[in-house]
Each structure stands twice: as C-alpha cells, then as structure tokens.
N, C-alpha and C positions, 0 to 999 in steps of 0.2 A: 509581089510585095512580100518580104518575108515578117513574117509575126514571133514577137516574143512571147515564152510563158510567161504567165503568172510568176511562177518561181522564179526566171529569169531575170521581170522586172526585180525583182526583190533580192537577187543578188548584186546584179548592177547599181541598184539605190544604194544598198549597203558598203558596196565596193568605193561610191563616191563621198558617203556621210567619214566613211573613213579615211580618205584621201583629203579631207577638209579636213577632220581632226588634226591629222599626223601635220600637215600644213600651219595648220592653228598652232601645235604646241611645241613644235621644233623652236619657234622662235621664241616662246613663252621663257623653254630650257633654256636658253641661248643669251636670252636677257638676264636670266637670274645669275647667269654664270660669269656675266661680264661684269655686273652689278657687285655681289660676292670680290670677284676680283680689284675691284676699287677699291673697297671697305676696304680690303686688304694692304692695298697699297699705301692708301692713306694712313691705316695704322704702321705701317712699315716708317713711313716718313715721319709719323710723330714720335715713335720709339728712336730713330735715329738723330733726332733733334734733341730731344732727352737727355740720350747720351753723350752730346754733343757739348750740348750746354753744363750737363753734369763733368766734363772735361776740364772745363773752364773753370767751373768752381774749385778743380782739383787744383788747378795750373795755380790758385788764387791762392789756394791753403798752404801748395807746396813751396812757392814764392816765399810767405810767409815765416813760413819753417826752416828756409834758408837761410833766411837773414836773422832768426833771435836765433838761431842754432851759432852762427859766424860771431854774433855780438854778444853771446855768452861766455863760451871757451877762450875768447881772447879779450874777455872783463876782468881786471885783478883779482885774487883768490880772495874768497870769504871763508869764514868759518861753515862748517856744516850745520846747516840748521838744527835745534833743539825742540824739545818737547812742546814749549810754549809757541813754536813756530808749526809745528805738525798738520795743524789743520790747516794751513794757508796752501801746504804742498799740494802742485798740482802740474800736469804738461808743461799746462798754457802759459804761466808763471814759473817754474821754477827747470823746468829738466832741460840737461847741457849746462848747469851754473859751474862754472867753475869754484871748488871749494876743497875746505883742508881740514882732516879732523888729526888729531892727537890721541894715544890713548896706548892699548896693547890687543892683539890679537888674542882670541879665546874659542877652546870648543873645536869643536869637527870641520870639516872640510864640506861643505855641499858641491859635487858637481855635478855641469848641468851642460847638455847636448849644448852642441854650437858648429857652429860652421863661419871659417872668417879666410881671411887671404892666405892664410895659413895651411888651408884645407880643413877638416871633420877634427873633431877635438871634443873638449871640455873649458867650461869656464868654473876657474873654483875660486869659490864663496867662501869668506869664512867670518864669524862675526868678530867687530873690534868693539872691545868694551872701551869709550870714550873716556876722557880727564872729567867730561863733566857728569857722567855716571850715568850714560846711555849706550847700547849696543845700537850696533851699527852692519851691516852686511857689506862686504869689500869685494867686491869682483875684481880679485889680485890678479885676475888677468888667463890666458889662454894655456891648455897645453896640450899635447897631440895624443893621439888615441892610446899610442904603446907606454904612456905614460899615467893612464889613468889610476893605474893600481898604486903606484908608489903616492900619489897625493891622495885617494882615499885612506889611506893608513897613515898620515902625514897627523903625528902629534909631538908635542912639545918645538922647539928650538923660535918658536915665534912670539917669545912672553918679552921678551925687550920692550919696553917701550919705544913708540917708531911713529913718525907721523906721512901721513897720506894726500897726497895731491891728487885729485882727477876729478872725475866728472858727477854730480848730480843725476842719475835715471831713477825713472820711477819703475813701481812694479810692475813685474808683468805677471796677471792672475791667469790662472787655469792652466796654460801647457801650452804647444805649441801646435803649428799648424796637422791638425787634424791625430794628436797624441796629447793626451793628457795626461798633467802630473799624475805619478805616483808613490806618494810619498810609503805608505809602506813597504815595498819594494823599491825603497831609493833610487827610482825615476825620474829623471827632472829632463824636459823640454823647454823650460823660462825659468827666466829669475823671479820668481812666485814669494814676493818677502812675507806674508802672512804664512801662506804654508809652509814655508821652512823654518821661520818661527817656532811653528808650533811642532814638528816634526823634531826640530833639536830642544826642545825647551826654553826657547831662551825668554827674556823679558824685557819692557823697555828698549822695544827694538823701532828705530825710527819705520817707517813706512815708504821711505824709498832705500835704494843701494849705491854707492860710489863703485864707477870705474875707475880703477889706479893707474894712472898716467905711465907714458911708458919706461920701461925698464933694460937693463941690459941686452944687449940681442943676443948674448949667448945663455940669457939666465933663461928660468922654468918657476911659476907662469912669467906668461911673455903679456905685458902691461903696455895701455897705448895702442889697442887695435879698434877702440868703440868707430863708430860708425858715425863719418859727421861731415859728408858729403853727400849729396841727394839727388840721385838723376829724375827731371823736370822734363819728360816726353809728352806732357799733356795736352798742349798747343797742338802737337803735329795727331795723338787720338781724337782732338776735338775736330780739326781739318776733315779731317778721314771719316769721319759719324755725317757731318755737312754734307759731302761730297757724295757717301752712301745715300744721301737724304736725297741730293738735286739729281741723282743717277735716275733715282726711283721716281721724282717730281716728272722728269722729262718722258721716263717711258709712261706715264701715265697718262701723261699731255699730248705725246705723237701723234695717236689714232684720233684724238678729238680734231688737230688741225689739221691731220690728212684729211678727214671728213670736210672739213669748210673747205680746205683748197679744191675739193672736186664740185662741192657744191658750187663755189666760185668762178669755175673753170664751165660749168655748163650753161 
C-alpha cells in the first residue's frame, strides 16, 4: 500500500481547490463576455434604427423643399421685399421667391469661393442701392478663377440704372464648410450679408441677397446657375440603416434558436 506525505496530501488538495476554481470562473468570464456582447448588439440595433428613422424625417423635409422650391421660382415676379417686410424673412417663407428689384448698382465687388457646373470660381456680389432707398446685395452671378482679378478691381460702368430678376436667398453666416469668413483679408467662403455689410460699409442693407437670373452665355458673371434641383437619396439611406439593424437582429437571435433546436432535438 503506498502512502502519501503530509505535503503530498497538500499539494494534491491544492492542485484540486484549483482545478475547481479555474472550472468555476472560465465560465463566469464566458458569461460576461457574451452578456457584454448583447448590450452591444442591442445598442448597435437602436442606433441603426435611429438613423433610420432619422432618414425618413430627412426624406420628409427634403420632399418638402422640393415642392415650395418648384412653386416658388415658377410664381409670377414680386417686388423685392422692403424694410417693413425684413422681419418676416425667413427659409421656410420666403427663400426661392421669385422677385424684381429696380435701382443702380454701387460700391465694390465682394467675391466669394464657389464651385458650380462651371467648375471652382467666384460669385461676385455687389450692392444695388434700390428706387425705394434700400441696398440690396446682387449675386450678379459666377465667373472662373482666371478672372477673379479683373472683377475685384471692377469700378464704375455699372451706375445705369438696371432692373434685376432672380431669386430670393437668404444669408449665409460664418463661412463655409470647415473655412471661415475673413473679412479683413477679403475671404469669403458664403454669401455672409451681415459681414459684408459691415466689411464695405454700407447701410440699409436688406438681410437676404438676389441671385440674378440667367444671363448671356457668352457674358462674365454668367447669371442663372443657383441651385434648384435636389437629389432625394434618403428613402434608400433609410432601407440601408433597417437592413443594418435586422442583420444585427438576426445574428443576435441565431445562437438563442440553435440552443432550443438542440434542446428540442434531445
């Protein structure tokens, strides 16, 4: 009969308290990790729903903007709204109105970064002191890079009196995507009517700017390029965010019915 030490017993206990442990907590880890991985999923599925839904709302707004944009520009011309009108201006009411001001062009040229069908360019601004004794900023329209020096220097020959057909927009404040105005260094990324206001001094300046309808195709600016077509991809992003969603639903759901079909099956 062979005999164990003392010590002996006491490695062997130790050897087994351990092999229970390790047993015990392998599946402890195991749980927390799949657990963990749920939450996960879950949150996966609510954020693409989200965004899904957030889609639809877009699809809903841009819908919207298509049709007062289409029922504006092809509404008879109005006059350019006045002072007494100033505070009513707004997106949702007034931008895309088709309208007409009278008056004479005055003062310096603002241009300002653009990019249109045209290619990389400038749009140059310049203010129209109205008949009824308001300035007005005219975005007389596009012209290409190698042309920007002759219409910054561009004075006199435009004091005729002259009347303007085009579009209604509103301001665009601060600058453009990820460049902001600078008006000391005559920077312009947006048509920013406050800041260039105050940049040229002028007064009495309404608080939106007309785009000028279009113009000759061989003249300079080239008039007629505003933007009043809207692509509506939102439907098929919101598809796409669902679809991510029931991807993520279904791998989450698999192992749960593999588990009962075997349970099922024995």
């Amino acid at each position: 009969m062979s005999r164990v030490s003392g010590a002996g017993r006491t490695d062997v206990g130790a050897k087994r308290v351990t092999e229970r442990a390790g047993v015990g907590a392998a599946p402890s880890r195991s749980g927390a990790s799949r657990l963990l991985l749920v939450l996960l999923g879950l949150l996966g599925i609510l954020v693409f729903v989200g965004l899904g839904i957030w889609q639809l709302e877009r699809r809903v707004w841009k819908l919207d903007l298509i049709a007062r944009v289409d029922q504006r520009i092809h509404a008879p011309v109005a006059d350019a709204p006045g002072p007494a009108n100033w505070g009513d201006i707004n997106a949702a009411s007034s931008e895309y109105r088709h309208v007409r001001l009278a008056g004479q062009f005055q003062g310096a040229n603002t241009l300002v970064q653009a990019v249109t069908e045209l290619g990389g360019g400038y749009w140059v601004l310049t203010p129209m002191r109205s008949d009824r004794g308001f300035t007005v900023l005219v975005n007389r329209g596009f012209v290409p890079q190698e042309r920007k020096a002759e219409f910054q220097q561009e004075r006199g020959g435009l004091t005729s009196p002259t009347v303007v057909d085009g579009l209604l927009r509103i301001s665009e404040p601060g600058g453009g995507f990820l460049r902001s105005n600078d008006p000391a260094a005559n920077r312009w990324y947006s048509r920013d009517v406050a800041a260039i206001a105050r940049a040229r001094g002028l007064t009495d300046v309404a608080p939106y700017f007309i785009d000028a309808g279009a113009s000759d195709a061989d003249s300079w600016p080239r008039g007629g390029l505003t933007v009043v077509t809207f692509r509506n991809s939102h439907l098929v992003y919101a598809l796409t965010w669902f679809a991510l969603a029931a991807m993520l639903a279904f791998a989450l759901a698999r192992p749960i019915i593999a588990r009962r079909n075997r349970n099922a099956a024995r």
